[in-house]
C-alpha positions in Angstrom: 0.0 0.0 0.0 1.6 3.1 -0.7 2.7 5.7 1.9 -0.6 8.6 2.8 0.7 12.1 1.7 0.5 14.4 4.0 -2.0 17.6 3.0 -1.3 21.3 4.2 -0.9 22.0 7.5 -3.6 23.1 10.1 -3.2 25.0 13.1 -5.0 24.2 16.2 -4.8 25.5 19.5 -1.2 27.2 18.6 -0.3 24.1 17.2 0.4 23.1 13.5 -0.5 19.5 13.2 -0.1 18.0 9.0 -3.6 16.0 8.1 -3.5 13.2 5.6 -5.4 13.4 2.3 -9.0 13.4 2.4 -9.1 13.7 6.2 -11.3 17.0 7.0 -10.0 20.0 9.4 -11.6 20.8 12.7 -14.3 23.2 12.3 -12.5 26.4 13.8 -15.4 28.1 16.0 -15.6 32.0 16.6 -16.9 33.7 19.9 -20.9 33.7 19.1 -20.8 31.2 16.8 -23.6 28.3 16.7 -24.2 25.1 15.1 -26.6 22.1 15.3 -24.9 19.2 16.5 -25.8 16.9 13.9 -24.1 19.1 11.4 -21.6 18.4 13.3 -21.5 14.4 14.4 -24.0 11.8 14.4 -22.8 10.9 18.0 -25.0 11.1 20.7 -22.2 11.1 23.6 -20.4 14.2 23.2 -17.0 14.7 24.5 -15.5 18.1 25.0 -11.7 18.1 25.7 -10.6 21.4 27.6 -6.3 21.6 27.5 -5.0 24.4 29.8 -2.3 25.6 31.1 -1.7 26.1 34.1 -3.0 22.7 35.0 -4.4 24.1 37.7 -7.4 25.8 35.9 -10.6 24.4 37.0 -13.2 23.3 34.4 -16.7 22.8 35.4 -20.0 22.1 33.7 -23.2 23.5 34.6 -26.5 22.3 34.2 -29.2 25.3 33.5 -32.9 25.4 33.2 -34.7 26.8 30.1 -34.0 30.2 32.2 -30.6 29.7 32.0 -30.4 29.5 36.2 -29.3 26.6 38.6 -32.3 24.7 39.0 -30.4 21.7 40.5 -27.2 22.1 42.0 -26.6 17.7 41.2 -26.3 19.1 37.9 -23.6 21.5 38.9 -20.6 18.9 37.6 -16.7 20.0 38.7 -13.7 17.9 40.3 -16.0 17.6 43.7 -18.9 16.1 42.2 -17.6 14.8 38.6 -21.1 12.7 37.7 -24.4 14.1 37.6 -27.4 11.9 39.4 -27.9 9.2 36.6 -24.5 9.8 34.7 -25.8 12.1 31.7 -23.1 14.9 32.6 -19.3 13.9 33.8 -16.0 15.1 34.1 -12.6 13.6 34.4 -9.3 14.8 34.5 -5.7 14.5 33.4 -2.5 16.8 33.5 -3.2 19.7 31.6 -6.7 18.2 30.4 -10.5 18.0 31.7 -12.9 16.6 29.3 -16.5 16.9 30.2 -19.0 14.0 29.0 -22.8 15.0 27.9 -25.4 11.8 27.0 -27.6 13.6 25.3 -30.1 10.9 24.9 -29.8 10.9 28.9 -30.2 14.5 29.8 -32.9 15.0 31.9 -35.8 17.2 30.0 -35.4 20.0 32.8 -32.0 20.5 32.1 -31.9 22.9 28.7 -28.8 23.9 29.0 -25.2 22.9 29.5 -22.2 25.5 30.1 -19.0 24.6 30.5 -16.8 27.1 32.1 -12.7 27.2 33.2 -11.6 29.1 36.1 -8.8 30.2 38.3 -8.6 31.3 41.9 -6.1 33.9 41.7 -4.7 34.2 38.1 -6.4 36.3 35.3 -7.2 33.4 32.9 -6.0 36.3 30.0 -1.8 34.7 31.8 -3.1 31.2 30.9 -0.5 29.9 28.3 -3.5 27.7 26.7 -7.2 27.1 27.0 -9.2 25.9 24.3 -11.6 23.2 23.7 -12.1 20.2 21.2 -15.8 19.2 20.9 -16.5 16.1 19.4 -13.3 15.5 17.6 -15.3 17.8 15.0 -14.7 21.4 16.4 -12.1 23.3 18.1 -12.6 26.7 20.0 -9.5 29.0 21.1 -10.2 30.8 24.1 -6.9 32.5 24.1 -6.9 35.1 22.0 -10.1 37.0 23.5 -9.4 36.8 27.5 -9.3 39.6 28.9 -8.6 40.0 33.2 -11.9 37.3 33.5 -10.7 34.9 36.1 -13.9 32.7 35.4 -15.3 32.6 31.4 -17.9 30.7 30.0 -16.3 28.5 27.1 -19.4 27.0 25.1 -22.9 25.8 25.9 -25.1 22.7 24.3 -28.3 23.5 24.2 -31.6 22.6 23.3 -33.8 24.7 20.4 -36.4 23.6 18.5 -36.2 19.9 19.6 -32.3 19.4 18.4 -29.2 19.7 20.4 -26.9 22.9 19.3 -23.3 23.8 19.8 -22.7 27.6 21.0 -19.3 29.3 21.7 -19.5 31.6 24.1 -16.4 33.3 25.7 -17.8 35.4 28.2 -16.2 35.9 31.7 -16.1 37.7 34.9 -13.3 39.4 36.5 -15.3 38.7 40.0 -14.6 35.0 39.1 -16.5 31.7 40.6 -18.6 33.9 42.5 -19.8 36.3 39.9 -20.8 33.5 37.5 -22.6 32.1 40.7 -24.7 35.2 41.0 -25.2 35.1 37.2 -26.7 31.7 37.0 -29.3 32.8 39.8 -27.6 31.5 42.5 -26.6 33.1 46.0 -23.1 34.0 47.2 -23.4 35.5 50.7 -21.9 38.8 51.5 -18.9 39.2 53.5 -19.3 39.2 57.6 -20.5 42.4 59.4 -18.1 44.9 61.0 -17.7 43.6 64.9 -20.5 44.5 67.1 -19.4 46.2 70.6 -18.6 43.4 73.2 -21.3 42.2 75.4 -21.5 40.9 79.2 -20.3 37.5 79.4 -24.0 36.6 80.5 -25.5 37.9 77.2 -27.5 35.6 75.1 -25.8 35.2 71.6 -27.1 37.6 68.9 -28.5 35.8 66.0 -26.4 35.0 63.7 -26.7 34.7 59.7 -26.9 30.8 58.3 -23.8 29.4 57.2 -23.5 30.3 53.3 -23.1 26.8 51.4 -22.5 28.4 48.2 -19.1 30.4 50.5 -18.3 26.5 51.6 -18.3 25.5 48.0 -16.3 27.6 47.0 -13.5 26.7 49.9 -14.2 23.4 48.9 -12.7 24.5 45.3 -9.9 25.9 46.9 -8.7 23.1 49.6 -9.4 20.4 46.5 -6.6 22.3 44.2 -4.2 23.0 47.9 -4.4 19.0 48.5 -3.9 17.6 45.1 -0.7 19.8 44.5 0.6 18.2 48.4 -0.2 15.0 46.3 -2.7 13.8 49.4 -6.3 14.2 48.0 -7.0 10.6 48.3 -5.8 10.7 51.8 -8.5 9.7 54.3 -8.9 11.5 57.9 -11.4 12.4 60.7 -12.2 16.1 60.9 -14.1 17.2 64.1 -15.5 20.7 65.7 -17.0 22.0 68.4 -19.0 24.9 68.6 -19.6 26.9 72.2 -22.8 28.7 72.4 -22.8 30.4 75.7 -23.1 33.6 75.9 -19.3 34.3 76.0 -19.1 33.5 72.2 -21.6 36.3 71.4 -19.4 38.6 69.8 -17.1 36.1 67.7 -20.9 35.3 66.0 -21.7 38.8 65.5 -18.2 39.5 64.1 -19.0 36.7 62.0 -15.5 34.9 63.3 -17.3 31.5 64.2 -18.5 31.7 60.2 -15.4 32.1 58.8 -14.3 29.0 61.4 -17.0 26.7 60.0 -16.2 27.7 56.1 -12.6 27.1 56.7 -13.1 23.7 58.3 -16.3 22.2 56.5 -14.5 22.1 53.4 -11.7 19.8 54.5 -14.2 17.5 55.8 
């Protein structure tokens, strides 16, 4: 059989990769663009493949109503809960690599609307050195080239319309990161604690104190999850305990919100 010539060469990602004869290009796909996803593969189990660099960048996917909010938060699918509730959304990770698995035959009819989104804790995501996506081994969409000083951006969404699944490439961000995008999908992020109150008798009751913030939690969660893989110990296994006083000697550490910022710190290593 004689050797496959190679055709021109096609860049991807910042990367020139030769394609033999007759095989077709990614489909390059521009901020705002959309496509049905049958035009693009007959598949029904669509993989997109997120490379980034740092490898630290965290990719999540988010499961939206026809209102485009968090109706669910099982459907919320990131390193701490990679599997939605009967499998239809997943996400698994390498070095340098996240891809995020939609069934689309197995998306649950309340669910219109899947984003998939990268973020960083600290870092602008404009200093990444990569981030873009493959969908499908059809597509391809560059992030790079249009971040700005977001440290949380929306990369693409599948989406429902008319009956058919489509593709849309988004690239929109947030300079407020995680917690902005949060607030944008309809859910809460609670505001930082109250200046301290004066201090009361020791033989005060405790003032009433704000619930603890879950979505705050999550968020450490995020944060502790990146601290323990890089010590290499995230499938360590330990016992974490606390005790709360409430006497009316803790008053003021609840009113200054200190026992709050105790319980997010802790919670999340549990």
């Amino acid at each position: 059989m004689p050797p496959i010539k190679p055709s021109k060469a096609h860049a991807f990602g910042g990367f020139a990769i030769q394609l033999p004869t007759g095989i077709e290009p990614l489909i390059q796909l521009s901020p705002g663009e959309k496509r049905p996803i049958q035009e693009l593969t007959s598949n029904r189990q669509i993989d997109i493949v997120v490379n980034h660099t740092p490898a630290d960048i965290d990719i999540a996917a988010f499961g939206l109503n026809a209102q485009r909010q968090i109706e669910d938060d099982r459907y919320t699918v990131l390193f701490s809960n990679a599997r939605s509730p009967e499998g239809a959304i997943s996400l698994s990770q390498s070095q340098g690599a996240t891809t995020v698995s939609v069934d689309l035959d197995r998306v649950p009819s309340r669910v219109d609307r899947i984003t998939v989104t990268a973020t960083h804790d600290s870092a602008s995501l404009s200093s990444a050195s990569t981030l873009h996506a493959v969908i499908a081994d059809c597509a391809t969409l560059d992030a790079k080239p249009h971040l700005g000083d977001e440290k949380v951006v929306m990369l693409l969404d599948l989406y429902r319309h008319s009956g058919q699944w489509r593709l849309g490439a988004v690239i929109q961000g947030f300079a407020g990161g995680m917690a902005a995008l949060i607030t944008h999908f309809g859910g809460e992020v609670a505001d930082e604690a109250p200046a301290p109150a004066p201090a009361q008798s020791p033989t005060a009751s405790p003032a009433p104190s704000a619930p603890i913030s879950l979505a705050k939690v999550d968020l450490r969660k995020r944060q502790v999850g990146v601290s323990l893989k890089k010590l290499g110990i995230e499938h360590e296994q330990a016992e974490v305990l606390f005790v709360i006083d409430g006497s009316g000697s803790m008053a003021r550490l609840y009113s200054n919100g200190t026992v709050q910022e105790t319980v997010e710190r802790i919670a999340p290593v549990a």
